[in-house]
Biotite code that builds the C-alpha atoms (Angstrom):
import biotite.structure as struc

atoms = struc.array([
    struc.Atom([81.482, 16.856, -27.195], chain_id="A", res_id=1, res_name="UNK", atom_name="CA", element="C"),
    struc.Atom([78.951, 17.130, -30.329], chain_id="A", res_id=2, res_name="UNK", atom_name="CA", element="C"),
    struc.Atom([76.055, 15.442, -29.663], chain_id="A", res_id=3, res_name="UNK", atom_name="CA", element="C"),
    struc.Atom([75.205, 12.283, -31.949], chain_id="A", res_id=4, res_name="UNK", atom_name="CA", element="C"),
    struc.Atom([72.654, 12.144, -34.697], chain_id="A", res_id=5, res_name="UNK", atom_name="CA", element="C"),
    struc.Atom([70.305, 9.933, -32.643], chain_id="A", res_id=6, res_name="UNK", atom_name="CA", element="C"),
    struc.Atom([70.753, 12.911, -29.751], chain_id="A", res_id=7, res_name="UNK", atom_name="CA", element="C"),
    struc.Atom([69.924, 15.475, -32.018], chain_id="A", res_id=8, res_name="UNK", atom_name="CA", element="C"),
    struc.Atom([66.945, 13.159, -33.068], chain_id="A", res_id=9, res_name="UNK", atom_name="CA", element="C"),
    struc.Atom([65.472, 12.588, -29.653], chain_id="A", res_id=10, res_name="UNK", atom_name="CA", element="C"),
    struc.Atom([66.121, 16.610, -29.450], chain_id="A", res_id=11, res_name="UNK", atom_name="CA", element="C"),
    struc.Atom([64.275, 17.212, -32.567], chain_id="A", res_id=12, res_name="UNK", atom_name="CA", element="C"),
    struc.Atom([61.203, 15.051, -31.236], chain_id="A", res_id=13, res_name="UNK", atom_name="CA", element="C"),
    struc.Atom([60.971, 16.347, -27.892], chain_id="A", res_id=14, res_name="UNK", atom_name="CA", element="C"),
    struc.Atom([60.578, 20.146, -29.636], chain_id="A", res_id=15, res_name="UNK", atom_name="CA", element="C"),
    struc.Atom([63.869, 21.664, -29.694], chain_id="A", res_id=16, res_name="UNK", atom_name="CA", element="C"),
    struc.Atom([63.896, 21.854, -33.994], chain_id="A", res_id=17, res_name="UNK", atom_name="CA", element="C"),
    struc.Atom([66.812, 23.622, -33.904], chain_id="A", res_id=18, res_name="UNK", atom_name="CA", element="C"),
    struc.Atom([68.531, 20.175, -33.408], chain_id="A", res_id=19, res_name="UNK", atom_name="CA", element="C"),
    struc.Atom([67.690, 20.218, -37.397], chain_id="A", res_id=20, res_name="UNK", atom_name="CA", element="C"),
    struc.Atom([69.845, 22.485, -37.586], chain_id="A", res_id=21, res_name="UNK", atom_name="CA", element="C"),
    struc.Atom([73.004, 20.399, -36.383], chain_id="A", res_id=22, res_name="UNK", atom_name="CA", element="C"),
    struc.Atom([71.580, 17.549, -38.457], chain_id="A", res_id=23, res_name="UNK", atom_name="CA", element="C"),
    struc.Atom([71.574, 19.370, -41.659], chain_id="A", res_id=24, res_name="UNK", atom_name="CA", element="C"),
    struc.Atom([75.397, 20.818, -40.811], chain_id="A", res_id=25, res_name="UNK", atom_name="CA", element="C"),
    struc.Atom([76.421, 17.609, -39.977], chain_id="A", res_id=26, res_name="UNK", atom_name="CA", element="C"),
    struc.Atom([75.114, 15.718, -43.151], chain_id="A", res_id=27, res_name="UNK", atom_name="CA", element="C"),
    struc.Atom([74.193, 18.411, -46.248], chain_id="A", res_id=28, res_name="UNK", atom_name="CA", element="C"),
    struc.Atom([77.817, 18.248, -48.104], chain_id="A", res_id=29, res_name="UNK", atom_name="CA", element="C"),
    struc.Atom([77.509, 14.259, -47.736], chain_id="A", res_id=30, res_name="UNK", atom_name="CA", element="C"),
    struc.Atom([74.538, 14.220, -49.218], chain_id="A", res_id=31, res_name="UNK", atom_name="CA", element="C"),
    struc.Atom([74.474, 16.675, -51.475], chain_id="A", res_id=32, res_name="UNK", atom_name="CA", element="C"),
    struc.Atom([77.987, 14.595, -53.275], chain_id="A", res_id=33, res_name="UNK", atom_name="CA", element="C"),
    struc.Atom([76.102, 11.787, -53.153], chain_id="A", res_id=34, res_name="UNK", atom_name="CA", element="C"),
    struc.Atom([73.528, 13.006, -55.058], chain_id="A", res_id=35, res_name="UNK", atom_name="CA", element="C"),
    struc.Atom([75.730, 14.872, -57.732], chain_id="A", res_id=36, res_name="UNK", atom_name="CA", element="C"),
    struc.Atom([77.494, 11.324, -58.202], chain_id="A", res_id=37, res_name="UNK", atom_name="CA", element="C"),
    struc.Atom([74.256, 10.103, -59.212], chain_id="A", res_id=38, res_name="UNK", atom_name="CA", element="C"),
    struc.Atom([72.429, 12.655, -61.001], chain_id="A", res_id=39, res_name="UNK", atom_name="CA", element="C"),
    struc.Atom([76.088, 14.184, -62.477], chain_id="A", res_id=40, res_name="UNK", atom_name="CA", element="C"),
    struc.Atom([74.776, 17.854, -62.089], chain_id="A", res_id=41, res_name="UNK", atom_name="CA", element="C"),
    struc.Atom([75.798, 20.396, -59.563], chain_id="A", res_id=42, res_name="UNK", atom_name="CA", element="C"),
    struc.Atom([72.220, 22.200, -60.135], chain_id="A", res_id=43, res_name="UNK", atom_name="CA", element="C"),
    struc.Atom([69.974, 18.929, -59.746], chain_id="A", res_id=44, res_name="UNK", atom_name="CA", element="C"),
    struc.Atom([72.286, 17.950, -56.794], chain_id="A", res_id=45, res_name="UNK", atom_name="CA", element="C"),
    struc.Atom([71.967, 21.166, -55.020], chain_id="A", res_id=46, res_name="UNK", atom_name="CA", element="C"),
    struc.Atom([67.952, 21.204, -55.680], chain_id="A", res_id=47, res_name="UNK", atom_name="CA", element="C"),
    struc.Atom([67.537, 17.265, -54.792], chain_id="A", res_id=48, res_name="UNK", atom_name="CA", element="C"),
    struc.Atom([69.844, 18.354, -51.379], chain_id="A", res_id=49, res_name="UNK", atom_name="CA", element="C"),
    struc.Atom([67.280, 20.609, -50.369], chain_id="A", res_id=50, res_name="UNK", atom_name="CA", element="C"),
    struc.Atom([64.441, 18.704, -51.207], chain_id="A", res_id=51, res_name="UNK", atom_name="CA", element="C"),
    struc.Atom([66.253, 15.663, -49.264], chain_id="A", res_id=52, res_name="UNK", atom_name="CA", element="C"),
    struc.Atom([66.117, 17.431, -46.136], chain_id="A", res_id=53, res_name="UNK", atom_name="CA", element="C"),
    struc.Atom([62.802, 19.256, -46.543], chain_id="A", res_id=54, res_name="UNK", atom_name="CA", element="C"),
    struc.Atom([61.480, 15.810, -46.537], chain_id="A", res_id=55, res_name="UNK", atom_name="CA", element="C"),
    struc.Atom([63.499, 14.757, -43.630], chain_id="A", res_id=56, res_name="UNK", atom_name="CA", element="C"),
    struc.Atom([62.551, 18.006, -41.635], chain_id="A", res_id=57, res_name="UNK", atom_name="CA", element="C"),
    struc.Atom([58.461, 17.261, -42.676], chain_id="A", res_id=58, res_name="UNK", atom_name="CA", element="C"),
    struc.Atom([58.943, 13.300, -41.330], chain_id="A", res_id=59, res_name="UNK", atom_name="CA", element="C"),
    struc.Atom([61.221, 12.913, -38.285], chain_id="A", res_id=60, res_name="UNK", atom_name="CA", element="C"),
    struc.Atom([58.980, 13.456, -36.136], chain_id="A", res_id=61, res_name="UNK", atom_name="CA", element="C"),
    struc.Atom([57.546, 9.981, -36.942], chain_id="A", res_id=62, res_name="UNK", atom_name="CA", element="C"),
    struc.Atom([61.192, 8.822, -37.357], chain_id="A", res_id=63, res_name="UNK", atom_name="CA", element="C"),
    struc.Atom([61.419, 5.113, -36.109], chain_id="A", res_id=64, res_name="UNK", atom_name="CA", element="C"),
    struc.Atom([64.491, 4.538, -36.073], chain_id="A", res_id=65, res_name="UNK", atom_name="CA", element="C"),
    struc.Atom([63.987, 1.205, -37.943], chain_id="A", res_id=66, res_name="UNK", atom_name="CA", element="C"),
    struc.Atom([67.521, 2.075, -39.521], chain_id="A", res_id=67, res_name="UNK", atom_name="CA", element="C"),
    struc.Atom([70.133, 4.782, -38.334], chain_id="A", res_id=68, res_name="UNK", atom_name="CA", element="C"),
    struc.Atom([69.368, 8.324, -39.220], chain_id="A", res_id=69, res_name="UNK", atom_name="CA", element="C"),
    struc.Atom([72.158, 8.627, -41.614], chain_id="A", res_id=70, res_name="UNK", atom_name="CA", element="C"),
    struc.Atom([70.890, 5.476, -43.907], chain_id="A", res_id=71, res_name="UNK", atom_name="CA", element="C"),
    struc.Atom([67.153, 7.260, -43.726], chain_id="A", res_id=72, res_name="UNK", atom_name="CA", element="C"),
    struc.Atom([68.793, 10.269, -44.936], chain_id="A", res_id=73, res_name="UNK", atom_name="CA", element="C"),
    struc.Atom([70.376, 8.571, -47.917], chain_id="A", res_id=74, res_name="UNK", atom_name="CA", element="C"),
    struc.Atom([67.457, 6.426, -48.727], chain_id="A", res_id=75, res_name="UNK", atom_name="CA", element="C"),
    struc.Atom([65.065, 9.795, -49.460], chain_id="A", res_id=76, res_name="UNK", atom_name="CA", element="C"),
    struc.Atom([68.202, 10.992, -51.344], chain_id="A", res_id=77, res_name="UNK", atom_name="CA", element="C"),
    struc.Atom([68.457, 7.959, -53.156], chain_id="A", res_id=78, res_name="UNK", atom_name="CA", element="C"),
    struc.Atom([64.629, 7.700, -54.019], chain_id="A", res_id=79, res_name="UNK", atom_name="CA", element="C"),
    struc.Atom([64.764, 11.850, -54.937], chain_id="A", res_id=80, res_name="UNK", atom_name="CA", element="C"),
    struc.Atom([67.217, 10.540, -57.652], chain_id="A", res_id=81, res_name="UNK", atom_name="CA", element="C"),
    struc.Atom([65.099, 7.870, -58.934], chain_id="A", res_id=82, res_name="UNK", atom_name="CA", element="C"),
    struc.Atom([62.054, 9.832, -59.537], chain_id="A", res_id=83, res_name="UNK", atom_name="CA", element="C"),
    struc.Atom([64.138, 12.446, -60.970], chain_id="A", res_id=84, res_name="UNK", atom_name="CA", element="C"),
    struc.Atom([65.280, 10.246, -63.487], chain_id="A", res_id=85, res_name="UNK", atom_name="CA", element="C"),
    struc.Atom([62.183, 8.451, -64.510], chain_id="A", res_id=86, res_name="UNK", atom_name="CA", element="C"),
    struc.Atom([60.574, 12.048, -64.690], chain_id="A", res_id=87, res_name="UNK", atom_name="CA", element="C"),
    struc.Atom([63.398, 12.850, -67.185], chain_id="A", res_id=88, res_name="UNK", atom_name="CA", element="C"),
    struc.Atom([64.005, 9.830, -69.102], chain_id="A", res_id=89, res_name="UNK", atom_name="CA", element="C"),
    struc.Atom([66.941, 10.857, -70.601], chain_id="A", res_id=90, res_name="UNK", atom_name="CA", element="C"),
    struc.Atom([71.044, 10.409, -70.067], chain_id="A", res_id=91, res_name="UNK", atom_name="CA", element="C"),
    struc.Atom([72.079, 10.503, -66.928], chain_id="A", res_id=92, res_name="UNK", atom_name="CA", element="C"),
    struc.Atom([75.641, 12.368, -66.340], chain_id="A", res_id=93, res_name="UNK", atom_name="CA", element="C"),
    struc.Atom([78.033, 11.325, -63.788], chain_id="A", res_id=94, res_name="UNK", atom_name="CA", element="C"),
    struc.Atom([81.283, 13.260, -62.997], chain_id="A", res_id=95, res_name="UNK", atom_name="CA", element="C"),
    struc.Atom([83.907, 11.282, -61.266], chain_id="A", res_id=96, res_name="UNK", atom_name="CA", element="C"),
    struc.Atom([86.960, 13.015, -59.888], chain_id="A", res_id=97, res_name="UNK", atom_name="CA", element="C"),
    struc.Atom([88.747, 12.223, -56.845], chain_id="A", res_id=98, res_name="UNK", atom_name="CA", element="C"),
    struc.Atom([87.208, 13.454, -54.168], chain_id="A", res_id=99, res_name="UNK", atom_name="CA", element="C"),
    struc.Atom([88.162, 14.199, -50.680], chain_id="A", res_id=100, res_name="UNK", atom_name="CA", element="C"),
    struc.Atom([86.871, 12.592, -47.328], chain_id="A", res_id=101, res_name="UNK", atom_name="CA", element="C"),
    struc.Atom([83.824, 15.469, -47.411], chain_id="A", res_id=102, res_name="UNK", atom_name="CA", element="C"),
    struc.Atom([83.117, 14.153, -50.918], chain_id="A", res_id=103, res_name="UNK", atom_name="CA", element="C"),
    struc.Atom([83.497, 17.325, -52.229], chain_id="A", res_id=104, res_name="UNK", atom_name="CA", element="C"),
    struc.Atom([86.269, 18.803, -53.600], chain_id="A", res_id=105, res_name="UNK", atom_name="CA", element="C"),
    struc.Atom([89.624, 17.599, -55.783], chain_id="A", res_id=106, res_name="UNK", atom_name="CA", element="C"),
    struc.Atom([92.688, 16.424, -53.345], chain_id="A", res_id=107, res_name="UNK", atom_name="CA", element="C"),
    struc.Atom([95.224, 19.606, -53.329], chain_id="A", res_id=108, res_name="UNK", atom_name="CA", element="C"),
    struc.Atom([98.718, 18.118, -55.303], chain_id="A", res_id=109, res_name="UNK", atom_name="CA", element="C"),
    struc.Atom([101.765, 19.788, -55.194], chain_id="A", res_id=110, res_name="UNK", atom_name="CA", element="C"),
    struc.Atom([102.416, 21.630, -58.792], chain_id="A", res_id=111, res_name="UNK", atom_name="CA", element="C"),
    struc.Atom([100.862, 18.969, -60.915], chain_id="A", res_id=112, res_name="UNK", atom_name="CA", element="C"),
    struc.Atom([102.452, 19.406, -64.644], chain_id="A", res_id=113, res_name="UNK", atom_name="CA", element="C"),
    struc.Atom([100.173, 19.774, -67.304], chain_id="A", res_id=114, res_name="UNK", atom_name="CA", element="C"),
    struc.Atom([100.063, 16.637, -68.984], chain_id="A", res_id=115, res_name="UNK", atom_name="CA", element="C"),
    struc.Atom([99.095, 15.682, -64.776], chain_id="A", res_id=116, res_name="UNK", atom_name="CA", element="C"),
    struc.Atom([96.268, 17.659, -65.542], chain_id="A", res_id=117, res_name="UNK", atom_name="CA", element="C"),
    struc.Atom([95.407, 16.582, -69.419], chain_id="A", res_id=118, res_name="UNK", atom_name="CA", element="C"),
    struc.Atom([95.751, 13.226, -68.191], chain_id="A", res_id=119, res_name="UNK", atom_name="CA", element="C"),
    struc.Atom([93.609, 13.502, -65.058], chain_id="A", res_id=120, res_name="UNK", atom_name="CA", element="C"),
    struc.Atom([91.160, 15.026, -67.128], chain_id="A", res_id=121, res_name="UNK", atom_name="CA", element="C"),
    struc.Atom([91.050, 12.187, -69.846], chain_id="A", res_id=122, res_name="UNK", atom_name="CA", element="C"),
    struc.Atom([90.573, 9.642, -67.227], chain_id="A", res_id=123, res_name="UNK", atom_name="CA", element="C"),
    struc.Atom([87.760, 11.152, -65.683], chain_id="A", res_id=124, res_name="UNK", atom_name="CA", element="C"),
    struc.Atom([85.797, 11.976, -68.841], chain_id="A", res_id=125, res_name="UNK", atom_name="CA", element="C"),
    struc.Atom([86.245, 8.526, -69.584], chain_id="A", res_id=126, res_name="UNK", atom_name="CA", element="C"),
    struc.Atom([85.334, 7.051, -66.242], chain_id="A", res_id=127, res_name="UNK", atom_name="CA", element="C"),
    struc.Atom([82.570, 9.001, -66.426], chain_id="A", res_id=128, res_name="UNK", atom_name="CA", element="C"),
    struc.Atom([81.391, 8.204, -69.554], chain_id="A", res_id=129, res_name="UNK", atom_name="CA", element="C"),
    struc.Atom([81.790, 4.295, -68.516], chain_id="A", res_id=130, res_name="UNK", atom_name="CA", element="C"),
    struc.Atom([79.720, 5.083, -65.389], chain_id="A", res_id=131, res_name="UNK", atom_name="CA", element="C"),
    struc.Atom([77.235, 6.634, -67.293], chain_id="A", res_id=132, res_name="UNK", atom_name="CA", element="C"),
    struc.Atom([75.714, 3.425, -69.045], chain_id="A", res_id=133, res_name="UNK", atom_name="CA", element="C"),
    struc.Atom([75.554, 1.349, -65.804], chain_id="A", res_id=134, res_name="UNK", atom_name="CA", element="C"),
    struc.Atom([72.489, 0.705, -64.783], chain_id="A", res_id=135, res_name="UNK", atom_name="CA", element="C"),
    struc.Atom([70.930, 2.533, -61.883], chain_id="A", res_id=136, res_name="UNK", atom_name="CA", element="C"),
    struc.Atom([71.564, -0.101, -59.249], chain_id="A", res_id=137, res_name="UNK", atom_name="CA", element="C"),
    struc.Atom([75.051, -0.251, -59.675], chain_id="A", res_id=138, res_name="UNK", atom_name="CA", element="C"),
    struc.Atom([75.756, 3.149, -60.819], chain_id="A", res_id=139, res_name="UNK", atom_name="CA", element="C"),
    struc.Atom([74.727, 3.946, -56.783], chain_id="A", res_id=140, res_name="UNK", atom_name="CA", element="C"),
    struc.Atom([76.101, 0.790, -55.308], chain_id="A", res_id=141, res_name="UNK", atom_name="CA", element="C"),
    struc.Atom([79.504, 2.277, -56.871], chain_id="A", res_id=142, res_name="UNK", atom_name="CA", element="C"),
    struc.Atom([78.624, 5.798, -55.571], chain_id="A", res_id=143, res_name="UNK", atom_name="CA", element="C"),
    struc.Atom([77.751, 4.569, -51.984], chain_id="A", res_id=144, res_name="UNK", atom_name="CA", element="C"),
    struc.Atom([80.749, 2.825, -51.605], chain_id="A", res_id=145, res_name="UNK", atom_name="CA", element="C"),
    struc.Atom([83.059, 4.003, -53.582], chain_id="A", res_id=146, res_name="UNK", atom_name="CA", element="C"),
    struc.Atom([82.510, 7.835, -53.109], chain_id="A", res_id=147, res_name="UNK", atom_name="CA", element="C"),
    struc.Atom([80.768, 7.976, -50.067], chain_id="A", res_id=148, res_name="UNK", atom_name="CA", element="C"),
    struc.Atom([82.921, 5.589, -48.018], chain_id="A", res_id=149, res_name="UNK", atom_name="CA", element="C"),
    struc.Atom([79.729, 3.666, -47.149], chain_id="A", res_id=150, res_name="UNK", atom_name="CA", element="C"),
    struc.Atom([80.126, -0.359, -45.588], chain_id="A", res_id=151, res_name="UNK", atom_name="CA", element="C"),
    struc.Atom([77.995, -2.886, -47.423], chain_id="A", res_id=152, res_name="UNK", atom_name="CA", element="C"),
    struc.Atom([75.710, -3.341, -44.721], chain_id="A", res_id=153, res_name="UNK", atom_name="CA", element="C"),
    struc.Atom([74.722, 0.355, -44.694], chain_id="A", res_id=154, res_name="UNK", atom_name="CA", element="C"),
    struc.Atom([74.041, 0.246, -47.884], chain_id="A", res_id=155, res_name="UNK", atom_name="CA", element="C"),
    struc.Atom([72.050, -2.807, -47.657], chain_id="A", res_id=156, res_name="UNK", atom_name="CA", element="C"),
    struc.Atom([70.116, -0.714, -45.105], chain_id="A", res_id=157, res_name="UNK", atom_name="CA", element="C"),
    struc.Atom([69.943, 2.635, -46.996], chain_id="A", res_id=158, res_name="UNK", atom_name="CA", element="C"),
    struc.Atom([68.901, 0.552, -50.453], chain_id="A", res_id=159, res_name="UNK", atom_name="CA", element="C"),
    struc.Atom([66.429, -1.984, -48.093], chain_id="A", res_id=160, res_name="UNK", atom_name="CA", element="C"),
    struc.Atom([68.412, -4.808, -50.486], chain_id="A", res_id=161, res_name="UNK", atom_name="CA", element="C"),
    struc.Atom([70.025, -8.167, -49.198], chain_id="A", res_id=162, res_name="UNK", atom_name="CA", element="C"),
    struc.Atom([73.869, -7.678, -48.208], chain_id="A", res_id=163, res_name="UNK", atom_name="CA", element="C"),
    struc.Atom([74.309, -10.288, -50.951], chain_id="A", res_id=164, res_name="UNK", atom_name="CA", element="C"),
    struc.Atom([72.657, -8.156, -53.570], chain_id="A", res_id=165, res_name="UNK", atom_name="CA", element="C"),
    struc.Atom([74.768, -5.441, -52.430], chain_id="A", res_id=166, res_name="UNK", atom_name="CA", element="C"),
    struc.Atom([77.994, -7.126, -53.536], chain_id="A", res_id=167, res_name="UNK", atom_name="CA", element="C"),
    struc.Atom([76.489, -8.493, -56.250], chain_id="A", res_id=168, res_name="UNK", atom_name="CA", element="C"),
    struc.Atom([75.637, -5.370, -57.700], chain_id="A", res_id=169, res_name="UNK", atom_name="CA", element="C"),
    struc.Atom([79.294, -3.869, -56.618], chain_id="A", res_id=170, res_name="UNK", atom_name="CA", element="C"),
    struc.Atom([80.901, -6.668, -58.363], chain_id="A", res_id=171, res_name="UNK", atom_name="CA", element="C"),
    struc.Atom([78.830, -6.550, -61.321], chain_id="A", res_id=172, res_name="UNK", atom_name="CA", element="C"),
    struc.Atom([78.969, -2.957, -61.680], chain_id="A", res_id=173, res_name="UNK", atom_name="CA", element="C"),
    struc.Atom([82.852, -2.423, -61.436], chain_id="A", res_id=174, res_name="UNK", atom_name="CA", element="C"),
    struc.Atom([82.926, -5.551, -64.215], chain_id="A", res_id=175, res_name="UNK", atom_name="CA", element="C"),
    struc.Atom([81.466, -4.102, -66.658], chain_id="A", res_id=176, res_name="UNK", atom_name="CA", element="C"),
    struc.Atom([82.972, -0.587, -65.718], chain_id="A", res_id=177, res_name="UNK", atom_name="CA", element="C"),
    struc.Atom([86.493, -2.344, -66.051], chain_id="A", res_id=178, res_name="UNK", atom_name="CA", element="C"),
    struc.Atom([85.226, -4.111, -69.672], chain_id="A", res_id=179, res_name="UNK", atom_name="CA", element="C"),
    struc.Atom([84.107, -0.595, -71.062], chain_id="A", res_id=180, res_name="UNK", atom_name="CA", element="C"),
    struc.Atom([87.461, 1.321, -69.868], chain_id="A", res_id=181, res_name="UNK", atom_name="CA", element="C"),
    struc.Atom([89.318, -1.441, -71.600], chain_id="A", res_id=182, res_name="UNK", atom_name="CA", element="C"),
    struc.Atom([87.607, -1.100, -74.415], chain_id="A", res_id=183, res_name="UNK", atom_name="CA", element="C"),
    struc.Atom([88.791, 2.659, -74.986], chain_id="A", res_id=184, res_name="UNK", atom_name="CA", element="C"),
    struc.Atom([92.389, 0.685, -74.355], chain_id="A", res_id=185, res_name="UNK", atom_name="CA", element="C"),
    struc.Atom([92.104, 1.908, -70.421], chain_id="A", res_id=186, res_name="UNK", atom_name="CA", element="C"),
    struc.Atom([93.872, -0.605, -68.176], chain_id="A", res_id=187, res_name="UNK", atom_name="CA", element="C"),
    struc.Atom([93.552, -0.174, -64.738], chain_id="A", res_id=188, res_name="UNK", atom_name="CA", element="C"),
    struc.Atom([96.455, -0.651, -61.903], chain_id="A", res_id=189, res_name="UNK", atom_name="CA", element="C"),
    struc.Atom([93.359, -1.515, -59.386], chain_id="A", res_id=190, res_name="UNK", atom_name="CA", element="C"),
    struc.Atom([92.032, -4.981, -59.536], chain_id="A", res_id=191, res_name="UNK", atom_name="CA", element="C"),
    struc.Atom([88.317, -4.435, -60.734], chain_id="A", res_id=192, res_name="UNK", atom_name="CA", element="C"),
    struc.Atom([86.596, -8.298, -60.594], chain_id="A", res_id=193, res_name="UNK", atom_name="CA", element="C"),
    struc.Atom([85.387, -9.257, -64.251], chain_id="A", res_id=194, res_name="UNK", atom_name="CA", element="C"),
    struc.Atom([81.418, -9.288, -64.613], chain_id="A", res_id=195, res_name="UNK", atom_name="CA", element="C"),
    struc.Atom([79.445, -12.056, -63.703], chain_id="A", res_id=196, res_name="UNK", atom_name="CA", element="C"),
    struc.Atom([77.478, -14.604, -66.075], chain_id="A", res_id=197, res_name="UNK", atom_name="CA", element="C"),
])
């Protein structure tokens, strides 16, 4: 049986670092999806990935375990994206295609058609594009729970936020993504809650 992240941690601290090792197998595609959902580029995700776990490798050996290793883990990824984008001050791209339960790759379909795959295509762009203007707080409140599979209370512990301010933010954010989709005449089958006031 594999041992569990907080095995591998106690490992890790008691000098075997090749319990790293099993940490970064365990968690790198995971993280590095999260971190293309935010930043929208496989390059910047691949680079922020690495320096994710460089700075996990340099501090767990002062890890406190004040949350679970897997919310510490997406907290430097999260904060890697945010000085990332201050430091670039630009647009921030998001693709969103369906992903699988890695986070990685497209579901397989039997023999799609091609106007499957046109409209596929169109829909993502434009979910995408929609995602794109959120603000930063809800663009990764979507991500984290949305793409990442991620309960509200470990995303109230990877964000150090309120649960409430979670589902605020959730709510908020798939509001106004639901109002701009709409307004490129994009109805949705899903319920998506209308903003709040």
């Amino acid at each position: 049986m594999a041992a569990t992240d907080e095995e591998l941690v106690d490992a890790f601290q008691a000098g075997d670092l090749s319990a790293f090792d099993d940490l970064l197998r365990r968690w790198e595609r995971r993280i590095q999806a999260a971190i293309y959902r935010v930043m929208g580029t496989e390059d910047e995700a691949r680079d922020l990935c690495q320096e994710t776990f460089l700075k996990a490798y340099r501090a767990l050996g002062g890890f406190k375990r004040e949350a679970r290793f897997s919310s510490w883990l997406y907290q430097i990824a999260l904060n890697l994206c945010r000085d990332r984008m201050r430091r670039r001050k630009g647009r921030t791209l998001v693709s969103l295609d369906a992903l699988d339960e890695e986070g990685l790759t497209p579901p397989r379909r039997q023999d799609p058609s091609p106007l499957d795959l046109v409209e596929a295509d169109t829909l993502s762009r434009a979910v995408a594009a929609a995602i794109e203007g959120l603000p930063d707080e809800q663009r990764e409140v979507i991500v984290l729970k949305e793409y990442q599979d991620l309960t509200f209370l470990e995303i109230a512990e990877i964000l150090d936020v309120p649960l409430s301010t979670v589902k605020t933010r959730l709510y908020r954010g798939l509001g106004q993504l639901r109002l701009r989709l709409e307004r490129q005449g994009i109805r949705s089958a899903a319920p998506v809650p209308a903003p709040l006031p």
